[in-house]
KOLMI-87060 format. One record per atom (N, C-alpha, C): atom name; x, y, z. Coordinates in pm, whole numbers. Example, Ala and Ser with C-alpha at 12.3 -4.5 7.8 and 13.67 -1.06 7.14 Angstrom:
% KOLMI-87060
<site: N&xx: 1319&yy: -569&zz: 780>;
<site: CA&xx: 1230&yy: -450&zz: 780>;
<site: C&xx: 1320&yy: -330&zz: 780>;
<site: N&xx: 1285&yy: -225&zz: 708>;
<site: CA&xx: 1367&yy: -106&zz: 714>;
<site: C&xx: 1290&yy: 3&zz: 787>;
***
This chain:
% KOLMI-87060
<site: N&xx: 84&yy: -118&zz: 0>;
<site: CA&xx: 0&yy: 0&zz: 0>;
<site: C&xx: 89&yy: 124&zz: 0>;
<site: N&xx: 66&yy: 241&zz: -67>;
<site: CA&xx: 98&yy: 307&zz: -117>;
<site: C&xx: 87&yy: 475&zz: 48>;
<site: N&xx: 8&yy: 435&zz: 95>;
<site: CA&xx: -29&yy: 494&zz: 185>;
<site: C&xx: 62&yy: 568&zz: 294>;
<site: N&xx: 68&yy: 661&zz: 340>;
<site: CA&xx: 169&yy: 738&zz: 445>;
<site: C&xx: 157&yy: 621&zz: 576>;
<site: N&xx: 248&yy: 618&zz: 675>;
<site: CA&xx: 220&yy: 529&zz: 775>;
<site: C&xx: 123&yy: 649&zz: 858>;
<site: N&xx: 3&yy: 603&zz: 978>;
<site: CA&xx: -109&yy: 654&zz: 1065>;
<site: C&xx: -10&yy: 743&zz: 1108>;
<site: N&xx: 88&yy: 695&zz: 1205>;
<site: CA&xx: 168&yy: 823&zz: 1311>;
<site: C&xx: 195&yy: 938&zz: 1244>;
<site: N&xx: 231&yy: 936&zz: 1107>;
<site: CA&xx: 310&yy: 1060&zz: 1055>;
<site: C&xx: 202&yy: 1195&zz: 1050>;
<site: N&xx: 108&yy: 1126&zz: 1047>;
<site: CA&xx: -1&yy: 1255&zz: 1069>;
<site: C&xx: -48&yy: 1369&zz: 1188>;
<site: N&xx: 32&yy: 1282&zz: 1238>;
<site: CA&xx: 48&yy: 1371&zz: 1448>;
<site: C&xx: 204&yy: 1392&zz: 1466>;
<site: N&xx: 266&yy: 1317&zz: 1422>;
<site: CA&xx: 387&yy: 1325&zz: 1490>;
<site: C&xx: 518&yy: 1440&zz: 1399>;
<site: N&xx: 554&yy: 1571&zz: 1468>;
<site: CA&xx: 628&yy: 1633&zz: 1382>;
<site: C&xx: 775&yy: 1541&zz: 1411>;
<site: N&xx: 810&yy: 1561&zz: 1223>;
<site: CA&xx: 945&yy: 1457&zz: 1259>;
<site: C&xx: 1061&yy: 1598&zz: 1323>;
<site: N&xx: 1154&yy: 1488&zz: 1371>;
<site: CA&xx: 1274&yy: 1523&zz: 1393>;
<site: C&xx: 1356&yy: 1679&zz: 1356>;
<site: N&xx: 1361&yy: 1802&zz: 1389>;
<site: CA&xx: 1414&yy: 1882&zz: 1326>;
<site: C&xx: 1343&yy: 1959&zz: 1219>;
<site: N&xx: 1223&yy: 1948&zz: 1259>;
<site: CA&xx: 1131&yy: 2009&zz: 1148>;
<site: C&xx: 1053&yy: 2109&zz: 1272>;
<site: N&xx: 989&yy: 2246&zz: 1232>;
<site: CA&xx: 961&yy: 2340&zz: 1310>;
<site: C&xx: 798&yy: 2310&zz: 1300>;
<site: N&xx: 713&yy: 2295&zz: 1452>;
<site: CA&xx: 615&yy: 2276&zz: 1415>;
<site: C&xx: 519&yy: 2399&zz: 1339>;
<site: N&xx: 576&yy: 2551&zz: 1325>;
<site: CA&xx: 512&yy: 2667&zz: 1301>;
<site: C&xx: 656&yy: 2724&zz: 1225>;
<site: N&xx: 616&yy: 2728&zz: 1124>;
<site: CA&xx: 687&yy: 2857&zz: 1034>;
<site: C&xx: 641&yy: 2982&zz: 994>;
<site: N&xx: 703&yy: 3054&zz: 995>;
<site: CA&xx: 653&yy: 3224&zz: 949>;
<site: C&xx: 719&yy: 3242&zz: 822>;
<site: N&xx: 634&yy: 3279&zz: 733>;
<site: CA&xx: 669&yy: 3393&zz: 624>;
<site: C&xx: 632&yy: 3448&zz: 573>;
<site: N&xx: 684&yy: 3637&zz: 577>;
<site: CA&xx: 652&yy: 3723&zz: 542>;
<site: C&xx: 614&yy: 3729&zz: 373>;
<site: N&xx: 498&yy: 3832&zz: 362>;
<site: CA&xx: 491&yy: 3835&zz: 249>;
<site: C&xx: 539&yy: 3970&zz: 170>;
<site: N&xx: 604&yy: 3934&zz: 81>;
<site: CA&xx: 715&yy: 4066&zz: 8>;
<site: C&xx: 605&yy: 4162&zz: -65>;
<site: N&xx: 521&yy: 4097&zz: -138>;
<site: CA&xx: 387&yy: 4212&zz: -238>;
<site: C&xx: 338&yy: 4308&zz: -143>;
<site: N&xx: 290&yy: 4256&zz: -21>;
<site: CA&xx: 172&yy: 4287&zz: 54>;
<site: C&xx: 221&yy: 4340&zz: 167>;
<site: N&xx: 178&yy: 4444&zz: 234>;
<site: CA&xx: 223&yy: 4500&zz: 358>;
<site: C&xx: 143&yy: 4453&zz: 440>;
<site: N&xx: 190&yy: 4397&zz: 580>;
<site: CA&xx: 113&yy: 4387&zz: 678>;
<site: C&xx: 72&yy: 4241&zz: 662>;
<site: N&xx: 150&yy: 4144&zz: 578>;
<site: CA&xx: 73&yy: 3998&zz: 556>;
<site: C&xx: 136&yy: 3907&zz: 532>;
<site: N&xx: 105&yy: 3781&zz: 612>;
<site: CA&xx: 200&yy: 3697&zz: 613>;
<site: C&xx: 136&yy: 3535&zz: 606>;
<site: N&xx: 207&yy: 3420&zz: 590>;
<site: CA&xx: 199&yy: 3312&zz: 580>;
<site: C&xx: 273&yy: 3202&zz: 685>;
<site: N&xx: 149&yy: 3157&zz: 768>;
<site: CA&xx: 177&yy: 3046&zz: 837>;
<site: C&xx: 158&yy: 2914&zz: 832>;
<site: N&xx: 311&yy: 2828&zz: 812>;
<site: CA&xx: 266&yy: 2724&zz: 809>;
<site: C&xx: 268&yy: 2604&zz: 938>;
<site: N&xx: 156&yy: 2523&zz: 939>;
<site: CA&xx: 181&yy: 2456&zz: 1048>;
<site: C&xx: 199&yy: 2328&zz: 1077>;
<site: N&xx: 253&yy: 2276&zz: 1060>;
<site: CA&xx: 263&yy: 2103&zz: 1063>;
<site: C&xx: 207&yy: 1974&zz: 1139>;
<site: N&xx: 141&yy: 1914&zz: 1038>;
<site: CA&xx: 120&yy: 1803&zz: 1151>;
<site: C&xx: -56&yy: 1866&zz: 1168>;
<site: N&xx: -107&yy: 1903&zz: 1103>;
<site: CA&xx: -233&yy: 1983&zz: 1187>;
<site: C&xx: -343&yy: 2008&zz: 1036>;
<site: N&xx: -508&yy: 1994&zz: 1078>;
<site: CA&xx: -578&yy: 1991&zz: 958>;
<site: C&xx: -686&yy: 2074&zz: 986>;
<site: N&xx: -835&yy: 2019&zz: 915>;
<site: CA&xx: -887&yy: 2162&zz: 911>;
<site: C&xx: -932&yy: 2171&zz: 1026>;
<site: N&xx: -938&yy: 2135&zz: 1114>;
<site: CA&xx: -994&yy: 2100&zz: 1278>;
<site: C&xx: -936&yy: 2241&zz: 1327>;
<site: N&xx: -786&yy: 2246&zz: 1309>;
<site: CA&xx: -696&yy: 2335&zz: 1342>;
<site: C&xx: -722&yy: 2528&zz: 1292>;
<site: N&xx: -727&yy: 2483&zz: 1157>;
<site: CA&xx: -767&yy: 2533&zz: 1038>;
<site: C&xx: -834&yy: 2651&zz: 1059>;
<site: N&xx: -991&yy: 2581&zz: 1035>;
<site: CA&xx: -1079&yy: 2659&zz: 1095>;
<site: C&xx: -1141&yy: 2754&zz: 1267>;
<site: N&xx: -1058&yy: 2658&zz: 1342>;
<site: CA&xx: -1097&yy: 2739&zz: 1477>;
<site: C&xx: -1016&yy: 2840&zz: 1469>;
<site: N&xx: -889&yy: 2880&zz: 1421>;
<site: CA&xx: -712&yy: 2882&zz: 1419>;
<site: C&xx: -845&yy: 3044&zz: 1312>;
<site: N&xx: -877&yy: 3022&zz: 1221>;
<site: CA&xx: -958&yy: 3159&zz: 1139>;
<site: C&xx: -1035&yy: 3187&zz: 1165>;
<site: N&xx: -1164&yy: 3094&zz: 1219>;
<site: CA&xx: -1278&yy: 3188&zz: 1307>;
<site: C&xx: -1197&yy: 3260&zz: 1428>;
<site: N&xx: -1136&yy: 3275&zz: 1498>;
<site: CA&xx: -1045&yy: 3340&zz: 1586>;
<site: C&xx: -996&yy: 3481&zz: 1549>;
<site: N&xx: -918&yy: 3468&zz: 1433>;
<site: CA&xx: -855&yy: 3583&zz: 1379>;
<site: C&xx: -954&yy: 3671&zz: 1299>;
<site: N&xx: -1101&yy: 3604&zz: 1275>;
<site: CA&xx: -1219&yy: 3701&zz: 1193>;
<site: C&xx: -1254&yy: 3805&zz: 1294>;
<site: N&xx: -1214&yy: 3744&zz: 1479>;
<site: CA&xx: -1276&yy: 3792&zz: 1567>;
<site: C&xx: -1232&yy: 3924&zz: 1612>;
<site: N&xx: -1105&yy: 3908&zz: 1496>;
<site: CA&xx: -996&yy: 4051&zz: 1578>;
<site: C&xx: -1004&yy: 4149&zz: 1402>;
<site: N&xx: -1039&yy: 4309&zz: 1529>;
<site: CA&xx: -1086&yy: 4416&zz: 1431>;
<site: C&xx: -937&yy: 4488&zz: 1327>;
<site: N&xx: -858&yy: 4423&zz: 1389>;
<site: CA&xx: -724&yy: 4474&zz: 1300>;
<site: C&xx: -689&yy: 4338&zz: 1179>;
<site: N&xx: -769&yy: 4262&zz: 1147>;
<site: CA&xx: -740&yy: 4109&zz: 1100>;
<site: C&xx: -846&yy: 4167&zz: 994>;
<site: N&xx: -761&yy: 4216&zz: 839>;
<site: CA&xx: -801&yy: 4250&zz: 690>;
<site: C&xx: -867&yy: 4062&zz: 615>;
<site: N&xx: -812&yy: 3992&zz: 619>;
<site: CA&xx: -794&yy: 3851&zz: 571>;
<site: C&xx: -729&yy: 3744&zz: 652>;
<site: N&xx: -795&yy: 3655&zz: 700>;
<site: CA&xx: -743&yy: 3522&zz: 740>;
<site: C&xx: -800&yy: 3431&zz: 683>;
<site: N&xx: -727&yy: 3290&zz: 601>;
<site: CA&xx: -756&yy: 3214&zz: 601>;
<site: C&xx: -688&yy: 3107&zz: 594>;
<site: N&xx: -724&yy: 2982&zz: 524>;
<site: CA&xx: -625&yy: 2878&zz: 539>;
<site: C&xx: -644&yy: 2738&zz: 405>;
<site: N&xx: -569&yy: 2698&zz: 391>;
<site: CA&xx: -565&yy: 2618&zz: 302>;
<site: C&xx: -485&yy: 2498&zz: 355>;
<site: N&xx: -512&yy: 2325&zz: 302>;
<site: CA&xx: -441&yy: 2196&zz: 283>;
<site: C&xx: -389&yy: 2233&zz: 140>;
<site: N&xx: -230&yy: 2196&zz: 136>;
<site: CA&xx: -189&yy: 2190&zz: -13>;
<site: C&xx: -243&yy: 2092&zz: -51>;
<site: N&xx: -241&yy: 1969&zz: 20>;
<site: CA&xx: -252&yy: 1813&zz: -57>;
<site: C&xx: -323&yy: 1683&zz: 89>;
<site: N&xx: -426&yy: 1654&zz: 13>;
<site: CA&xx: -485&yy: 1549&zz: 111>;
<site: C&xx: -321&yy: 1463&zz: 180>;
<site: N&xx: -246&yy: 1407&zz: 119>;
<site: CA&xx: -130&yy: 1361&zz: 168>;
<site: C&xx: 5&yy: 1412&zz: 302>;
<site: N&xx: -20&yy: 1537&zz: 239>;
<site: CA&xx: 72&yy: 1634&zz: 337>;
<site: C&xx: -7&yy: 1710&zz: 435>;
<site: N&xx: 65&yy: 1675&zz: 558>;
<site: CA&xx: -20&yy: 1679&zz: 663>;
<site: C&xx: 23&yy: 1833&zz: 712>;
<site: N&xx: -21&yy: 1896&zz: 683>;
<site: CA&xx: 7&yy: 2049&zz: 722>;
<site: C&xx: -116&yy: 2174&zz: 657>;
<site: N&xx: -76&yy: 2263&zz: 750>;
<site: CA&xx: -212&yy: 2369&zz: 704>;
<site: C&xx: -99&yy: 2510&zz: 680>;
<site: N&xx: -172&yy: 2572&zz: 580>;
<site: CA&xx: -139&yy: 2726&zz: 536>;
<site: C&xx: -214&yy: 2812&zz: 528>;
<site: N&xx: -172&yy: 2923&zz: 684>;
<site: CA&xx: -295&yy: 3009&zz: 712>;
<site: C&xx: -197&yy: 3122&zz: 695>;
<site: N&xx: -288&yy: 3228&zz: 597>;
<site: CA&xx: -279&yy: 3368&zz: 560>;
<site: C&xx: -293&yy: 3407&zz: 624>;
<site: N&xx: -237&yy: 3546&zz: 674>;
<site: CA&xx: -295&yy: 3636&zz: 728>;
<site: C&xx: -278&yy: 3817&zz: 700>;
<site: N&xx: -351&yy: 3842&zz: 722>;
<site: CA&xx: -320&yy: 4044&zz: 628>;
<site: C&xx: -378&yy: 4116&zz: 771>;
<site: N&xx: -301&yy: 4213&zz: 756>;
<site: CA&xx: -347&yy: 4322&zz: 895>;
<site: C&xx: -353&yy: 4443&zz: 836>;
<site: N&xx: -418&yy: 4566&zz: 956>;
<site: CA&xx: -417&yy: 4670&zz: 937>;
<site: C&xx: -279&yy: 4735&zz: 965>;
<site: N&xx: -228&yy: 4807&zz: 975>;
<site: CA&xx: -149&yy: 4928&zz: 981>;
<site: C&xx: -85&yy: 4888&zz: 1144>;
<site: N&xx: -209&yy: 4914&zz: 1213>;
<site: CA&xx: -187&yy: 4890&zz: 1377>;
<site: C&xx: -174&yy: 4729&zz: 1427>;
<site: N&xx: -196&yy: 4643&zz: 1358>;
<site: CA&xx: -138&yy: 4537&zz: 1403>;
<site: C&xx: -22&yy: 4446&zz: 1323>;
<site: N&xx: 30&yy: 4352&zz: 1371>;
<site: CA&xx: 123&yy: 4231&zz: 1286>;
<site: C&xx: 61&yy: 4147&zz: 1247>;
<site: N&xx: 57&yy: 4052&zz: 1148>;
<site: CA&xx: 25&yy: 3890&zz: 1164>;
<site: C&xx: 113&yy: 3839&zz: 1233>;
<site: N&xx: 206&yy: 3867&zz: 1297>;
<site: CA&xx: 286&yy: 3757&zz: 1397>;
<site: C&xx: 189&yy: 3787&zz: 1520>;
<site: N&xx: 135&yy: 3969&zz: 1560>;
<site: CA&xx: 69&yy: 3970&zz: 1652>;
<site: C&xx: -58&yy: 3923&zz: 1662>;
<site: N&xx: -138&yy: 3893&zz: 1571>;
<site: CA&xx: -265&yy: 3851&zz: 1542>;
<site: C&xx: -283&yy: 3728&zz: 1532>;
<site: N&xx: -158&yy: 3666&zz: 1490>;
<site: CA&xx: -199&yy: 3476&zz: 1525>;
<site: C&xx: -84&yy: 3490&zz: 1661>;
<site: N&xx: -57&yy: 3559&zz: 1690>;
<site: CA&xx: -19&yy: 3516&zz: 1856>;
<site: C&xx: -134&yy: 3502&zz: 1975>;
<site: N&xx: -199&yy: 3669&zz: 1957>;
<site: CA&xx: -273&yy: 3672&zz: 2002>;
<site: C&xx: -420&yy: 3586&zz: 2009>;
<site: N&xx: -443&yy: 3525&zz: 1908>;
<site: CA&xx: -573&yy: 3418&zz: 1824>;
<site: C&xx: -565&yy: 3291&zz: 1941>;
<site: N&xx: -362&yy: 3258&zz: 1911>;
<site: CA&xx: -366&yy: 3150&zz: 1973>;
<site: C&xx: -373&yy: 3182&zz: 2151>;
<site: N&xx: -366&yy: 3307&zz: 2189>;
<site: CA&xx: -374&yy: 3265&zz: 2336>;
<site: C&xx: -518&yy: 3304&zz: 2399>;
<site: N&xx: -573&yy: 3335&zz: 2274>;
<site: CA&xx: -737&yy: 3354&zz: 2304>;
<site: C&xx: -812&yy: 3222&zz: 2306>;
<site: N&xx: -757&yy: 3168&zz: 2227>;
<site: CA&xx: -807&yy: 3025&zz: 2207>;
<site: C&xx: -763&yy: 2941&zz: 2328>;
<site: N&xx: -637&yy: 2939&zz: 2340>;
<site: CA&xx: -588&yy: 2870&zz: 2480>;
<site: C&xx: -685&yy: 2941&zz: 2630>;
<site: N&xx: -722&yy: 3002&zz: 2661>;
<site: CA&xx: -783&yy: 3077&zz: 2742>;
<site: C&xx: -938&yy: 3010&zz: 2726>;
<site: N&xx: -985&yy: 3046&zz: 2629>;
<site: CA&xx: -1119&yy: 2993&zz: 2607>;
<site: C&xx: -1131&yy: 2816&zz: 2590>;
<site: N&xx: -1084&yy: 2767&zz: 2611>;
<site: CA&xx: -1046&yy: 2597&zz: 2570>;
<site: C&xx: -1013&yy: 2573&zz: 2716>;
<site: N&xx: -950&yy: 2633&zz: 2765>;
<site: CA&xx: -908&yy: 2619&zz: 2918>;
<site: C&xx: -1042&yy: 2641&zz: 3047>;
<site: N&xx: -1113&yy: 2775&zz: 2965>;
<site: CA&xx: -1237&yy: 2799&zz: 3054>;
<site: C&xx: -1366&yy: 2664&zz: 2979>;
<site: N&xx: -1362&yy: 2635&zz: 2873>;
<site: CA&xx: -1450&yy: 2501&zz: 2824>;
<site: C&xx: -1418&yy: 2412&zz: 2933>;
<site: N&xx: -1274&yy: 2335&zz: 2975>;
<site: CA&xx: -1265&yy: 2233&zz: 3012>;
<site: C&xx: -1280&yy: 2297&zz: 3144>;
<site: N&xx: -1253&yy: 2352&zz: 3243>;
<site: CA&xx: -1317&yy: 2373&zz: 3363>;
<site: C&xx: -1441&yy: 2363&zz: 3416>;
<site: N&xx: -1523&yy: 2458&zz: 3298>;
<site: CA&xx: -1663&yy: 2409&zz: 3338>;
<site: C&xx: -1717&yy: 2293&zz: 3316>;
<site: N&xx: -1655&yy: 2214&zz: 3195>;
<site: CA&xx: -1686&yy: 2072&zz: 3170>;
<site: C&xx: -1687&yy: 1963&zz: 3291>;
<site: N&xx: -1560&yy: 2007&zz: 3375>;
<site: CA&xx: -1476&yy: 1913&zz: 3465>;
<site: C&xx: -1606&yy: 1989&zz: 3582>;
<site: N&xx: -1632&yy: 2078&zz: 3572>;
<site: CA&xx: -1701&yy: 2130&zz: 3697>;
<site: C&xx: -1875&yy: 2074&zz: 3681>;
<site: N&xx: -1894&yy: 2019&zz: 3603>;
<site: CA&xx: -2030&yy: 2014&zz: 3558>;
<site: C&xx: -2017&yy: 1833&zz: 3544>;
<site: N&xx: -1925&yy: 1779&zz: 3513>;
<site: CA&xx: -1858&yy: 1605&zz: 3567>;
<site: C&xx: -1906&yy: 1614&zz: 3705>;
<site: N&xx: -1833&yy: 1691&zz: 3803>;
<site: CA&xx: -1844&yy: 1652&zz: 3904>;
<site: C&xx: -1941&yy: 1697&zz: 3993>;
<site: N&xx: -2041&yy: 1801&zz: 3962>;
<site: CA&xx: -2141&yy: 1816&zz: 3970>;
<site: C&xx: -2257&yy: 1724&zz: 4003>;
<site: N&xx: -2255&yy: 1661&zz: 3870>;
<site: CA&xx: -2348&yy: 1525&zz: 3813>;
<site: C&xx: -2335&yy: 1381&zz: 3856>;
<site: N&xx: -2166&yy: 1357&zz: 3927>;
<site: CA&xx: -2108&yy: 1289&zz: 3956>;
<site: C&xx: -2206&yy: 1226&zz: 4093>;
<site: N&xx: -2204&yy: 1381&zz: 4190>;
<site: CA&xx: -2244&yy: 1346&zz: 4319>;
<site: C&xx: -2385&yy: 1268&zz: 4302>;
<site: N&xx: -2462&yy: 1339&zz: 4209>;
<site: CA&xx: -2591&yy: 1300&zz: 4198>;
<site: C&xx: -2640&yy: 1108&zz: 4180>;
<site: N&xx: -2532&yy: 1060&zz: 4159>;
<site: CA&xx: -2526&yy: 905&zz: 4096>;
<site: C&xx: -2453&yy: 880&zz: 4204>;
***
């Protein structure tokens, strides 16, 4: 079978960066992230995030190839922000909000817990 082996789809190899940056030379204010190892799961939360921020001109994201396990998310800003600052910031909004999900989750487990 012709097929990638299962692990390679989670696992970043050896010496490979799981997040690359690159600037884009045409465009002011816009840049290209790539991320490895990661699909549209990633993708899409990773751009509904950055739609959420008022200095964020364009975000989005693309799979080059069902095979290659990596995502390429655009991003364009205003004047007053970076795309390094705007997917920094995305990601620690997301970490924050994912963090307050699983608390109340865990708090609402044990809640229900007592009841049984």
């Amino acid at each position: 079978m012709n097929a990638p082996d299962r692990y390679e789809r989670f696992v970043v190899p050896e010496g490979t960066k799981k997040v690359s940056y690159d600037r884009d030379t045409k465009i002011i204010n816009a840049a290209s992230f790539t991320i490895e190892r990661e699909d549209h799961t990633v993708g899409n939360v990773l751009r509904m995030q950055l739609h959420k921020d008022p200095n964020v001109l364009f975000a989005g994201y693309k799979l080059p190839h069902p095979l290659q396990y990596k995502i390429l998310v655009r991003i364009h800003t205003t004047s007053q922000s970076s795309p390094m600052q705007a997917y920094n910031q995305a990601i620690n909004d997301l970490d924050k909000e994912l963090n307050h999900l699983k608390s109340v989750f865990e708090d609402e487990v044990r809640r229900h817990s007592r009841d049984f």
